[in-house]
C-alpha positions in Angstrom: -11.3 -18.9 0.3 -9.2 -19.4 -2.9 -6.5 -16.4 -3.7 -8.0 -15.0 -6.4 -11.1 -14.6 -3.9 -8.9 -13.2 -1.4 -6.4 -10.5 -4.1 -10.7 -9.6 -5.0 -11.3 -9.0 -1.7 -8.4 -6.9 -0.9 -8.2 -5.0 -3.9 -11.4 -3.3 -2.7 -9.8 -2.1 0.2 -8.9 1.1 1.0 -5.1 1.8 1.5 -5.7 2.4 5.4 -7.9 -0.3 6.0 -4.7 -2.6 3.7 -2.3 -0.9 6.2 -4.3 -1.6 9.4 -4.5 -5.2 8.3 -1.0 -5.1 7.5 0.3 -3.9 11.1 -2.3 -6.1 12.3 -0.5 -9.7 10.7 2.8 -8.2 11.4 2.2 -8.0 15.2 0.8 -11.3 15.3 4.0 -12.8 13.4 6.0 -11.0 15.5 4.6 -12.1 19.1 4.9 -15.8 17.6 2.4 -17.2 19.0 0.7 -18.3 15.7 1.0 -21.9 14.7 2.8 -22.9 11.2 0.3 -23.2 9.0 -1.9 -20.2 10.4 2.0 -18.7 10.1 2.4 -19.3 6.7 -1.2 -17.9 5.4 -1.4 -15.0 6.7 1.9 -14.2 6.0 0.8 -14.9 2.2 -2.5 -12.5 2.8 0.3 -10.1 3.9 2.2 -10.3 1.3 -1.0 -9.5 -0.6 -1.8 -6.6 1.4 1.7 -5.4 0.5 1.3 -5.4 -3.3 -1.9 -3.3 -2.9 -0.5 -0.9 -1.2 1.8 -0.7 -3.1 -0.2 -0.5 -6.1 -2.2 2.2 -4.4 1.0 4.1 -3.1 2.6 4.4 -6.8 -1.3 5.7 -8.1 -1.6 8.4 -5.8 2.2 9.3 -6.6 1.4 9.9 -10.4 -1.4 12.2 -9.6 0.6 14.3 -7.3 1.7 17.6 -9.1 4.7 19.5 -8.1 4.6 23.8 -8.0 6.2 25.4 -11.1 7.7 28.5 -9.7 9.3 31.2 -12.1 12.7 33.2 -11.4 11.1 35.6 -9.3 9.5 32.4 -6.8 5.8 33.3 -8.0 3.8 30.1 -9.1 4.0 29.1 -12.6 1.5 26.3 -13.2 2.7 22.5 -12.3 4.3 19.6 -13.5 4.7 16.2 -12.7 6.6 15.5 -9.4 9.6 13.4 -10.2 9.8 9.8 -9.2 12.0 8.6 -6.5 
């Protein structure tokens, strides 16, 4: 599969089913018993899998309203919620 087939193919993916795969690739780097080459691509799907999240992550965070509250604590409408 080429990696423009595979970035399509994960940019469909939902942010938990990114994540799942995520853990998944991480544990399997981690136990080591993958060989080099099978090493290196799916570390590079990973790394894939990263960036959509990501991507996903800093969408959701720009929809997300913050509670306006006036001087006596009531709710006042909303406004953006502030970057980090």
């Amino acid at each position: 599969m080429t990696e423009s087939a595979v970035s399509a193919e994960i940019s469909s993916y939902s942010f938990e089913k990114a994540v799942a795969e995520l853990e998944s690739i991480v544990a399997r780097l981690e136990r080591g018993d993958v060989a080099l080459d099978e090493s290196i691509a799916i570390y590079e799907r990973g790394e894939l899998l990263k960036k959509h999240c990501e991507t996903l992550l800093n969408a959701a965070e720009s929809r997300i309203e913050k509670i306006r509250l006036d001087r006596a604590g009531k709710p006042a409408g909303t406004e953006p919620l502030d970057p980090q």
